[in-house]
N, C-alpha and C positions, 0 to 999 in steps of 0.2 A: 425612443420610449422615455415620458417622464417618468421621473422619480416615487410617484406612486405608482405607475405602472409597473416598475422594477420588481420595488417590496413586494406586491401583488404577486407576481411572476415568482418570487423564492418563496412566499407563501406556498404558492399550487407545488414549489418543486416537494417545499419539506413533507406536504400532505401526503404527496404521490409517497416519500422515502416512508412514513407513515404506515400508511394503507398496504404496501404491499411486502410482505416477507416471504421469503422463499422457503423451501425447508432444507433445515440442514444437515450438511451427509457428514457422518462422525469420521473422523481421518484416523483411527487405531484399532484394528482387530480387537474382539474381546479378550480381556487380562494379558495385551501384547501392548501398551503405552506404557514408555521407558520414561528415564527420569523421574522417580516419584520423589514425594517431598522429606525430610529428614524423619527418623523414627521418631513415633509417638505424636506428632503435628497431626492434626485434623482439620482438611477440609470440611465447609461450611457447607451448607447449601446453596448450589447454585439458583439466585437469582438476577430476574431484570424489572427496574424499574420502569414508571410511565415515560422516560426519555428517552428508553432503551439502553442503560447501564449495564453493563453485565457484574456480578461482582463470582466470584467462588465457582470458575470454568473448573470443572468436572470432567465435562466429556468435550474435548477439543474437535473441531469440524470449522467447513466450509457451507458458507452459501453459496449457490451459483448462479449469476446473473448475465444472460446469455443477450449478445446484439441479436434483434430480427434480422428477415431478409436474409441473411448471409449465407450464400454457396460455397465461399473461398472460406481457406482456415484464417481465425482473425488474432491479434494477437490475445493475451490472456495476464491480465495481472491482479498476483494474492495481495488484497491489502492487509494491512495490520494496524487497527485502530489505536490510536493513546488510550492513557489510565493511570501512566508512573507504576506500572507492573502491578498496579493493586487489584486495577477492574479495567474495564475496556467501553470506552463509547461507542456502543455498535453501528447506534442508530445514526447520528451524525457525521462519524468520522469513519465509517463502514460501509453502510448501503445505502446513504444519499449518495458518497462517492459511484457507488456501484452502478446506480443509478446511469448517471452521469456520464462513465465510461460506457454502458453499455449503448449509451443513445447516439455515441462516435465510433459506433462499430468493434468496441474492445469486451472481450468476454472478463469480466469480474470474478473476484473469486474471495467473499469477506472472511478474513481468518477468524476465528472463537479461539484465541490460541490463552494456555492454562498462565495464569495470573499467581501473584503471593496466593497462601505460604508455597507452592513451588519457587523453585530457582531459575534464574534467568535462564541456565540450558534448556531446562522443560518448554518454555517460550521459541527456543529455537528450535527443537526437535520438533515443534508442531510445525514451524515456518517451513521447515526441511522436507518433512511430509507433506504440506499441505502441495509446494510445488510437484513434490512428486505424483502426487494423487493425482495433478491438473495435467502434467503429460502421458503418466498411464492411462486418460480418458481422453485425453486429446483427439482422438477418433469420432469420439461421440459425442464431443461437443466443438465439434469443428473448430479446434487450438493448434498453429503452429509451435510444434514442442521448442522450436529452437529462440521462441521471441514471449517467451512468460516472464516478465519480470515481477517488482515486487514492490507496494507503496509501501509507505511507513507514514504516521501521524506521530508527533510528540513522543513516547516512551516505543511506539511502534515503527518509528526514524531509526530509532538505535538499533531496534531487533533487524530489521530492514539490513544496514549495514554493519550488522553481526554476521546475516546469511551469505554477504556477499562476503567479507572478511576471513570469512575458515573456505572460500573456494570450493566448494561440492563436497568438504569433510563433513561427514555427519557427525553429531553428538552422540549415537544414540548406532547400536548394531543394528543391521538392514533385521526386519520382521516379516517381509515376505517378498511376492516379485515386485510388488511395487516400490520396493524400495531399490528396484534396479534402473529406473531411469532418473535422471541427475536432480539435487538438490540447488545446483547452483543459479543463482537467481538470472537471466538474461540483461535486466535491465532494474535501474533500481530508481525509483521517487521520492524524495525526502521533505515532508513536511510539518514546517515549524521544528524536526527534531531535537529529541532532549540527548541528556549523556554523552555527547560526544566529544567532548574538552573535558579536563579534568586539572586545573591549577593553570590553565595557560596553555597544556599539550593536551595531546589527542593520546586515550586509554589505549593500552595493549591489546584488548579483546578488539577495539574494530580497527588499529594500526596499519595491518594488512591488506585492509579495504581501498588507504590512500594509495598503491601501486597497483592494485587489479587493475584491469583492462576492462570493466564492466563500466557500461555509460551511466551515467546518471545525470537526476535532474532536479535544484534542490529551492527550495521556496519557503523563506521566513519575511517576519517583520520584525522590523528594527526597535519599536516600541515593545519588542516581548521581552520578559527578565529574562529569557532564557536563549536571546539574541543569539550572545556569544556561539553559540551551541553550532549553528550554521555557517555564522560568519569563522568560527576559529577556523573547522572543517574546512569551509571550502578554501580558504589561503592556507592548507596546510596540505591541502589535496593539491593545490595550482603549484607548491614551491616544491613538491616531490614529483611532479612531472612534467616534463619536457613541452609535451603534447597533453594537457588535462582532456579527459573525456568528461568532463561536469557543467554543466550549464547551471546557474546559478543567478535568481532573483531575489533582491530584497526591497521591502517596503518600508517608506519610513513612517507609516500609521498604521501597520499591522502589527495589531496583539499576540497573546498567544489564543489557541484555539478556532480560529476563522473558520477552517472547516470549507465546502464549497458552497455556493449560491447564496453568499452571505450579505450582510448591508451594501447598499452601492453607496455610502457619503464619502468611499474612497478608492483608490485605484484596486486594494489588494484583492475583491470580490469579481477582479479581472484573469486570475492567476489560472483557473482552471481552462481559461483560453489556452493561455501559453502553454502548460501541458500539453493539452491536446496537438497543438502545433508543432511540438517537440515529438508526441508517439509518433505523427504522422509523418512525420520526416523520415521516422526510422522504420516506416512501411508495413509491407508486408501483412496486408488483410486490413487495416484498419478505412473505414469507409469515409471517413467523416475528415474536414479540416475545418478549424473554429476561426471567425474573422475577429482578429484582436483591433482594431480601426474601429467598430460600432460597440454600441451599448447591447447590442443582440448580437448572440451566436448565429452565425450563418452554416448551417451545417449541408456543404454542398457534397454530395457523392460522386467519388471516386473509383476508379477500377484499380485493385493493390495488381504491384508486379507478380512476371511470374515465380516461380518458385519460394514459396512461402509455406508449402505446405512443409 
């Protein structure tokens, strides 16, 4: 494919992330969302701009974006878009992703998780919920409870491996049955993320994240200010274990914000291959393997093993 072919092609994809929004299902019984913001602070009104911003999340929920086809359970992962905790980019860094995953057989799942003046726990209690939501329905949207993990974008990195870092502790007292199956994320994806280094080391709040045994998979560009953030991470994750479970890509002409199906004038608008090749390794329902060798995804189908569900 030339190169105007390319642009073309991320054109049609953004149009598609565009045109189609799901609706979304609120993740907190009414007057039962914990964490509220300090007395006397007042949320704004929640809106979204024409790029799809969210700014003043009120009422925290999930979109769900479901693979066709699928008779096997397939895996399920909650993203968590950037915003630097202020607002959240829904539309690019949420459900183009969604997108995307769902066309490689992965059930998506965009968080709306609460932003400033909330406190960063309020961010994680939605992260916490929103996984749980995804395995109490796991029936009905044909999800393997045991293989949901969790993306994270830029401020949505951090919360990403927050979830993973407290281990299935919640922030926040269980509010009903659904908060009886696990909070703990399966697997986790980390892109471009922020706050992860703080003077050189890695913060106390995601500390505990570097020895879990939860795999991850993490993807910056070396051109971004906020490099460090990946790079400290992942030599801080590789020198605390024996056997790292991290796989880890950097670019040296990715910014921050790429996002997927971005410019092709460089290799980092290839990144969403690699993922894919990564979930599909770790099986279990996913349909799809991306060919990283071409300028085009080859999305060839596959039968997942058994036991998956």
């Amino acid at each position: 494919m030339n190169k105007t072919g390319v642009i073309l092609a991320g054109a049609a994809v953004f149009a598609v992330c565009r045109l189609f929004a799901e609706t979304q299902i609120p993740l907190w019984p009414d007057g039962a969302m914990p964490v509220g913001t300090n007395k006397g602070v007042v949320v704004g009104k929640e809106t979204v701009s024409e790029k799809g911003i969210v700014q003043n999340v009120s009422v925290p929920a999930i979109e769900v974006f479901l693979p066709t086809n699928t008779t096997r359970s397939a895996m399920g992962v909650v993203i968590c878009p950037g915003g630097a905790y202020g607002c959240l980019d829904f539309e690019h860094e949420g459900r183009c992703t969604a997108r995307f995953l769902s066309s490689i057989g992965v059930a998506a799942f965009v968080l709306k998780y609460r932003v400033r003046p909330y406190p960063k726990d309020a961010s994680l209690a939605d992260l916490q919920r929103a996984l749980s939501v995804v395995r109490a329905n796991a029936k009905k949207w044909k999800v393997a409870k045991g293989y949901v993990g969790v993306m994270g974008y830029s401020a949505g990195g951090h919360l990403a491996t927050r979830g993973v870092a407290v281990n299935g502790r919640r922030v926040y007292e269980p509010v009903d049955e659904t908060d009886a199956e696990s909070a703990l994320p399966s697997f986790a994806v980390l892109v471009y993320p922020a706050y992860l280094t703080d003077r050189g080391g890695i913060p106390q709040d995601i500390a505990p994240a570097l020895t879990n045994s939860t795999p991850m998979f993490l993807i910056a560009g070396l051109a971004d200010l906020y490099r460090d953030n990946g790079v400290g991470y992942f030599a801080a994750h590789v020198a605390k274990n024996r056997w790292p479970k991290i796989e880890a890509h950097f670019y040296p002409e990715g910014c921050h914000g790429f996002g997927v199906s971005t410019w092709p004038h460089n290799d980092v608008y290839r990144w969403e291959r690699l993922l894919a090749t990564w979930l599909w390794r770790r099986g279990f329902g996913i349909k799809a393997m991306v060919d990283v060798s071409s300028d085009a995804p080859d999305y060839a189908p596959i039968e997942p093993e058994d036991g998956d569900e």
